[in-house]
C-alpha positions as CSV (number, residue, x, y, z in Angstrom):
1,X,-3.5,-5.2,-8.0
2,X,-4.1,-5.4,-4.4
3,X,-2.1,-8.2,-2.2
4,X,-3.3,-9.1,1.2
5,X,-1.9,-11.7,3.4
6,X,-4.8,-13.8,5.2
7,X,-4.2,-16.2,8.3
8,X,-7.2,-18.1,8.6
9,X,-9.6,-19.5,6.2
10,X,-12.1,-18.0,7.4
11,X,-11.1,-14.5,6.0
12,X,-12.6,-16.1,2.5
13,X,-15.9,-16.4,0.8
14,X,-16.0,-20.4,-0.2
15,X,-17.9,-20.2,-2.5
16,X,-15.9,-16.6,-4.3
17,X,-13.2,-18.8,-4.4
18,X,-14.7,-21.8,-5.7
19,X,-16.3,-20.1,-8.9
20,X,-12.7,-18.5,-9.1
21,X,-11.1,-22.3,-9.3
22,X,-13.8,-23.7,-12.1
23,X,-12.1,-20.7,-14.5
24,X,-8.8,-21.7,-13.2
25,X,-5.4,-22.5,-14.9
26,X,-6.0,-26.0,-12.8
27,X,-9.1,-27.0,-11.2
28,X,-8.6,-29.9,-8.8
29,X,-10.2,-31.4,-5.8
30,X,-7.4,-30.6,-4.3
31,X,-7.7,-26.8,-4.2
32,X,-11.3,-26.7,-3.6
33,X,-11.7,-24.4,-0.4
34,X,-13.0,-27.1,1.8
35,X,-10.8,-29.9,0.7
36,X,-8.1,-27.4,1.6
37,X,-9.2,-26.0,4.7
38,X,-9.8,-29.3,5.9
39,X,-6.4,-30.4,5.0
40,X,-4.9,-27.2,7.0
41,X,-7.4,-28.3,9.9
42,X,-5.3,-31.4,10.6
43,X,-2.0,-30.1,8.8
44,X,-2.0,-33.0,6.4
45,X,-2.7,-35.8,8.6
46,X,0.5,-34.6,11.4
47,X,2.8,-33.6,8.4
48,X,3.6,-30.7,9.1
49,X,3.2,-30.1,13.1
50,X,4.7,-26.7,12.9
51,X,3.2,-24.3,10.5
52,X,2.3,-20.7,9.5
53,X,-0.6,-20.3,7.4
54,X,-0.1,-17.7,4.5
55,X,-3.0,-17.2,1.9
56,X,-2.5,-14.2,-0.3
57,X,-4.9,-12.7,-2.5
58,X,-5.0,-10.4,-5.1
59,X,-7.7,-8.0,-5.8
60,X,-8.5,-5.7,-8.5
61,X,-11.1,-3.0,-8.1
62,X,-12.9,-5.5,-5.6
63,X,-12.7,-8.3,-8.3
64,X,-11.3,-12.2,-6.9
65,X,-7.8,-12.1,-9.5
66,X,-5.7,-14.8,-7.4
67,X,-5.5,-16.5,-4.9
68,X,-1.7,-18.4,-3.5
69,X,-3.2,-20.9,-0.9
70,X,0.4,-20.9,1.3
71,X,2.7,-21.5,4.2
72,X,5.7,-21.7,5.9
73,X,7.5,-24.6,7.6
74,X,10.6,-25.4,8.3
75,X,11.7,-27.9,5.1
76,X,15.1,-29.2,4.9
77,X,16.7,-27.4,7.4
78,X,15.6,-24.2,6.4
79,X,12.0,-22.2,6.0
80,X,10.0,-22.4,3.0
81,X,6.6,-21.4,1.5
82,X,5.1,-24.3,0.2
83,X,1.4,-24.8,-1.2
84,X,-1.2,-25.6,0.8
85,X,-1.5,-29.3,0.8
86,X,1.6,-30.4,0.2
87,X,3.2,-32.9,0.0
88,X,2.3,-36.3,0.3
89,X,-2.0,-36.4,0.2
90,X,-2.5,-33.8,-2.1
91,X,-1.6,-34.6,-5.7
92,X,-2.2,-31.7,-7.9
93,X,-1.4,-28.2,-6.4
94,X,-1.0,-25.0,-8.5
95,X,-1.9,-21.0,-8.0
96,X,-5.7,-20.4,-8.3
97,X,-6.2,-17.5,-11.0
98,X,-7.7,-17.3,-14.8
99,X,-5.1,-17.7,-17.7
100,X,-5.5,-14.2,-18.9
101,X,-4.2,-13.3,-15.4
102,X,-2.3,-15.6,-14.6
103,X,0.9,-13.9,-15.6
104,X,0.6,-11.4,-13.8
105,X,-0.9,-12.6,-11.1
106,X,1.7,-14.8,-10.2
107,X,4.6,-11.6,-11.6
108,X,3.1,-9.9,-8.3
109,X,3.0,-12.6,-6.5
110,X,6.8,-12.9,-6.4
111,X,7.1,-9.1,-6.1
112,X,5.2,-8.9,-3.1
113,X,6.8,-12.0,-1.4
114,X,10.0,-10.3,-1.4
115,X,8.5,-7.2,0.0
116,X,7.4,-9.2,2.7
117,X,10.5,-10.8,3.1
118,X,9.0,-14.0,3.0
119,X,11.4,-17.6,3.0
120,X,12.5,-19.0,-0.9
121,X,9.7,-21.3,-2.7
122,X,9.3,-24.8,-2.6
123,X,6.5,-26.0,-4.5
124,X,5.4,-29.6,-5.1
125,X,2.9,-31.6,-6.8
126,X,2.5,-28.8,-10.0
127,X,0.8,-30.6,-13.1
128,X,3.8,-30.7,-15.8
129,X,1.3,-28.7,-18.0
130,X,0.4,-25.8,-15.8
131,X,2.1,-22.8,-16.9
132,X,3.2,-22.3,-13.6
133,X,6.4,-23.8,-14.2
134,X,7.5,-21.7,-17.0
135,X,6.4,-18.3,-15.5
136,X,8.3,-19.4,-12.4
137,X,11.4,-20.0,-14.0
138,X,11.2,-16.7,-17.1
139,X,10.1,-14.6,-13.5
140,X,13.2,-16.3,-11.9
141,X,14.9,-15.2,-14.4
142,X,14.2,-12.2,-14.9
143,X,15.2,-11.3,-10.9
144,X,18.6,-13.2,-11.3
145,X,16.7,-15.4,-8.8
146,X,17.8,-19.2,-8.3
147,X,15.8,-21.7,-10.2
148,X,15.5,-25.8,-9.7
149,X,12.7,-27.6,-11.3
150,X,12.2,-31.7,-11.3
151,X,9.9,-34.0,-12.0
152,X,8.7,-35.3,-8.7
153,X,6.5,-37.9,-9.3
154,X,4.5,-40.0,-12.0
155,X,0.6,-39.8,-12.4
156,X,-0.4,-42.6,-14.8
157,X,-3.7,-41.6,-16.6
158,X,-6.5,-43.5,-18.9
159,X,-8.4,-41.0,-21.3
160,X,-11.7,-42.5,-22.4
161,X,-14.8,-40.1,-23.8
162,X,-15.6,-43.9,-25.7
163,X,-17.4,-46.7,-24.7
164,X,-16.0,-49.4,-22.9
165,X,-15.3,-52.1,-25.8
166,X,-13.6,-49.1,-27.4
167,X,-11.1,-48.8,-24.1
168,X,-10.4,-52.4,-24.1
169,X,-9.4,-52.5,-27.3
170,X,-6.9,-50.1,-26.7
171,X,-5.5,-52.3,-24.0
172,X,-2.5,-54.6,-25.1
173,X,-3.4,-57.6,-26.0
174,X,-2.7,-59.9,-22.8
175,X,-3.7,-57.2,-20.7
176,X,-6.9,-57.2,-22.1
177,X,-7.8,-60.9,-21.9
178,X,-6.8,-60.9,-18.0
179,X,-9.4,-57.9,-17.3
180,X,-12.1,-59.8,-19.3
181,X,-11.2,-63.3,-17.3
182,X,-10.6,-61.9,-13.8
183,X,-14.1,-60.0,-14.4
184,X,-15.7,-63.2,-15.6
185,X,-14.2,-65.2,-13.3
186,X,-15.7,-63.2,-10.3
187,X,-19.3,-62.9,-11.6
188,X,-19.3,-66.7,-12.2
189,X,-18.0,-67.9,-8.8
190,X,-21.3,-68.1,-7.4
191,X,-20.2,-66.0,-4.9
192,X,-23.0,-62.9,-5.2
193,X,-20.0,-60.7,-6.4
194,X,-21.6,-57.6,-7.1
195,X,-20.8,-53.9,-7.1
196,X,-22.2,-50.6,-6.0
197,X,-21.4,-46.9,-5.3
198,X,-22.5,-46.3,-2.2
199,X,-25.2,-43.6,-1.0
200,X,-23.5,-42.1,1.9
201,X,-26.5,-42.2,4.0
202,X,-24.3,-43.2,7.3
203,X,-21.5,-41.6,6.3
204,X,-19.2,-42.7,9.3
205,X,-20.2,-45.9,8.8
206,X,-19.4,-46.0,5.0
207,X,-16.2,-43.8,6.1
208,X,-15.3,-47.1,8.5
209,X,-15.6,-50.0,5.8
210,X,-13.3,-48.1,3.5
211,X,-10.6,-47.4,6.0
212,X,-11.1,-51.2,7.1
213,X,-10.3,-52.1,3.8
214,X,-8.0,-49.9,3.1
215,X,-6.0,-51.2,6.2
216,X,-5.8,-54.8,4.7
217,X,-2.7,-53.6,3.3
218,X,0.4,-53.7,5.2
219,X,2.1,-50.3,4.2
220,X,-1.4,-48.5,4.3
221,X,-1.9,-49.5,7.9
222,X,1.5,-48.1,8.7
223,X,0.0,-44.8,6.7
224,X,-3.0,-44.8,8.5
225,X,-2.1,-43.8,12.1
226,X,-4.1,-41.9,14.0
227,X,-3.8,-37.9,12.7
228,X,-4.0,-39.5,9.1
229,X,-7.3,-41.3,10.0
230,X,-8.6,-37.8,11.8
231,X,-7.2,-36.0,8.1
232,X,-9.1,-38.7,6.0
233,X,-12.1,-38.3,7.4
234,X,-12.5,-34.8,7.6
235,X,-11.9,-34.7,3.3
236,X,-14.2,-37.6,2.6
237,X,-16.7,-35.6,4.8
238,X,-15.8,-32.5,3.3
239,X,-15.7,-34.5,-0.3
240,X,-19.5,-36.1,0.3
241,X,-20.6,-32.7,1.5
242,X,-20.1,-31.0,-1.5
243,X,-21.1,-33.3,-4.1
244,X,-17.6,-34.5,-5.3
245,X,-17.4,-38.0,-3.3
246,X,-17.2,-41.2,-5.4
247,X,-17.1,-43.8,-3.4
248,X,-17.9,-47.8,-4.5
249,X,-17.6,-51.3,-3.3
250,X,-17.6,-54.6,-4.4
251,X,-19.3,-57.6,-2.2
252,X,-18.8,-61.0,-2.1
253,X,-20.3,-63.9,0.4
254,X,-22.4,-61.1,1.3
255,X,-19.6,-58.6,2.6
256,X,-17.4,-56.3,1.4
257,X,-14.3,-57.1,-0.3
258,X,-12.9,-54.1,-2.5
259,X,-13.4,-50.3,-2.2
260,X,-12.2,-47.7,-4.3
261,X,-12.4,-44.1,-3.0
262,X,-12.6,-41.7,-5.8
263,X,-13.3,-37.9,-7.1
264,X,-16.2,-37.3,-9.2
265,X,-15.3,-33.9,-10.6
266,X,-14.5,-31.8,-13.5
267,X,-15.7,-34.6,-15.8
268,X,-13.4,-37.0,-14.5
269,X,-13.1,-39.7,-12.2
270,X,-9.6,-39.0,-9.9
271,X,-8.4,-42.4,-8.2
272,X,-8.1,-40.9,-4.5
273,X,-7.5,-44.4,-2.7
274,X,-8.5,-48.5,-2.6
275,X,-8.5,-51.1,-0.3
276,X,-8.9,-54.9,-0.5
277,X,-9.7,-57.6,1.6
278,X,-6.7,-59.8,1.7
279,X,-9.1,-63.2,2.2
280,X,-10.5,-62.8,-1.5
281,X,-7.3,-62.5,-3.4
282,X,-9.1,-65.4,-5.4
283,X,-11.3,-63.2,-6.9
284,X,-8.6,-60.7,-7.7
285,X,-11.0,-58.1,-6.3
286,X,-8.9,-54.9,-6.8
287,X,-9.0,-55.3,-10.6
288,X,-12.3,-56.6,-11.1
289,X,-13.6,-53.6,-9.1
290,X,-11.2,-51.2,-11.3
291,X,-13.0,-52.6,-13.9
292,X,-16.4,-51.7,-13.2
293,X,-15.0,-48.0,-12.5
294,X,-13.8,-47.5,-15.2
295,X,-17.3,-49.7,-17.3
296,X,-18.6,-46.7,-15.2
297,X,-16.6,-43.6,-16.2
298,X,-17.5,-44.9,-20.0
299,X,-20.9,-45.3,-19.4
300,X,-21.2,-42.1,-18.0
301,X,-19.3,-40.3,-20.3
302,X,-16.4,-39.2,-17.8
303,X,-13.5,-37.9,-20.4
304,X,-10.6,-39.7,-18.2
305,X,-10.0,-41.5,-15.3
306,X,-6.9,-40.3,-13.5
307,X,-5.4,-42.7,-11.1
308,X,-2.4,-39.7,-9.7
309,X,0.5,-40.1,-8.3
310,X,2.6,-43.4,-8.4
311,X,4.0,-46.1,-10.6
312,X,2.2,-49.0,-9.5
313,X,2.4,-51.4,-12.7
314,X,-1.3,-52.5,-12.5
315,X,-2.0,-48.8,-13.7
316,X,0.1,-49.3,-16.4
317,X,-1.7,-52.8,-17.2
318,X,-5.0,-50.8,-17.5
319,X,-3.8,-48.8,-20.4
320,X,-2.6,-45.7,-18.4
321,X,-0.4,-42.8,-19.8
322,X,2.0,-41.1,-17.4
323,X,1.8,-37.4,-16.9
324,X,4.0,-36.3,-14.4
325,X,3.6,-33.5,-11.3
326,X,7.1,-31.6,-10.7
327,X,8.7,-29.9,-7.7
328,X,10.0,-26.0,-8.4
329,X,12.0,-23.9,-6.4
330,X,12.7,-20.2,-6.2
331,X,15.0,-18.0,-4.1
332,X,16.1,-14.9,-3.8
């Protein structure tokens, strides 16, 4: 198996490595090429202002085997080789290579790291069912290499595949009635409450409304300065672009009052972000809008609805299930 060490994006085929993520130990949004070059294009919204782009891929006679989307940065006082992406707008990261290779894809991987003398790993935002994180630590291991793993964050979770009396019912009790009467509630305020996904057809202008809204909230305005605003942008556009984009809102007095930015992909619906107008907090406008995503993702047959990373107890209140992404690190 051939490594090579690439330093620009551009040295890959999109759409080689796409087909290479659908077979993938974990396909996300968030390793799709253009979600992930975009994200290097503006280094994470100003995360990281001072970074070296690694990509290595491995080929075997001329056949896509793996690709490590990489770089290094400074991190707590030292250098490290992180993931592309990481680590706060990215939630699921992970190698990009088949099961049957993924073994010894990543085996080489680690060999040819140290060849290259490259800095210890630091990798965030793993799913805690990628096999990643036991090959990391038996390869560790096996080198006498140092080894921390820990779970870094929750990622609550609803699976569905049933229709949408079927998911309430598996909502506790309370839980279930406030869903039902906030929902009610809303649709018979005489207000026009209504919701849509929206078309995208001026997509700066759509882009505007939901960072509007998304703005309403105190700590997301603090988020949203202006390299984060440039970063979302540029992966809603790269989202819409190629087909993945799920973006709704919900009206009321004839304006909008709730958006929920989403990913439509792999059969599932993946909670990106939401705002709210803070003058209809009468309406509870957040959950009835939650509602009719998830009415949506049943309707339309979408196996789960993931809302990522965070503990917000509103997920919980939906029926969600945590999962968890962890953090691993290997030196030498």
């Amino acid at each position: 198996m051939k490594y090579t060490i690439h330093n620009n994006f551009l040295e890959f085929n999109a759409q080689e490595w796409n087909n290479l993520l659908q077979e993938a130990v974990s396909n996300t949004p968030f390793l799709r090429y253009e979600y992930q070059q975009a994200w290097w294009l503006h280094r994470g919204g100003g995360e990281w202002q001072d970074a070296r782009l690694v990509l290595v891929s491995a080929h075997e006679d001329e056949k896509l085997i793996g690709i490590a989307p990489l770089f290094i940065s400074e991190y707590e006082n030292k250098p490290a080789l992180l993931l592309v992406g990481s680590i706060e707008i990215s939630d699921y990261l992970d190698l990009i290579t088949r099961k049957e290779d993924h073994a010894r894809f990543l085996a080489g991987l680690l060999d040819f790291i140290s060849a290259q003398n490259l800095p210890s790993l630091d990798w965030y935002n793993l799913p805690d069912s990628s096999a990643t994180l036991p090959l990391l630590k038996a390869e560790a291991a096996a080198r006498n290499w140092t080894h921390h793993e820990e779970m870094y964050r929750p990622t609550p979770r609803i699976p569905l595949n049933c229709d949408f009396e079927e998911y309430l019912a598996r909502v506790e009790k309370k839980q279930r009635h406030e869903i039902r009467r906030k929902t009610r509630r809303a649709e018979e305020s005489g207000r026009g409450v209504r919701w849509y996904i929206s078309d995208m057809r001026d997509v700066e202008s759509e882009i505007d409304a939901f960072l509007h809204l998304m703005a309403q909230d105190p700590n997301k305005e603090s988020f949203l300065k202006e390299p984060m605003r440039t970063q979302m942008r540029e992966i809603i556009r790269a989202a819409h672009q190629n087909g993945w984009l799920w973006l709704a809102f919900l009206e009321a007095d004839g304006q909008r009052i709730a958006a929920a930015l989403n990913f439509d992909y792999d059969n599932k619906l993946w909670g990106y972000n939401a705002g709210v107008d803070r003058n209809f907090m009468e309406l509870s406008p957040g959950w009835v809008l939650l509602t009719y995503v998830i009415q949506w993702c049943c309707e339309n047959k979408r196996a789960e609805f993931d809302f990522m990373r965070g503990d917000e107890e509103y997920k919980y209140r939906f029926g969600a299930v945590n999962q968890y992404v962890m953090r691993a690190k290997v030196s030498r």
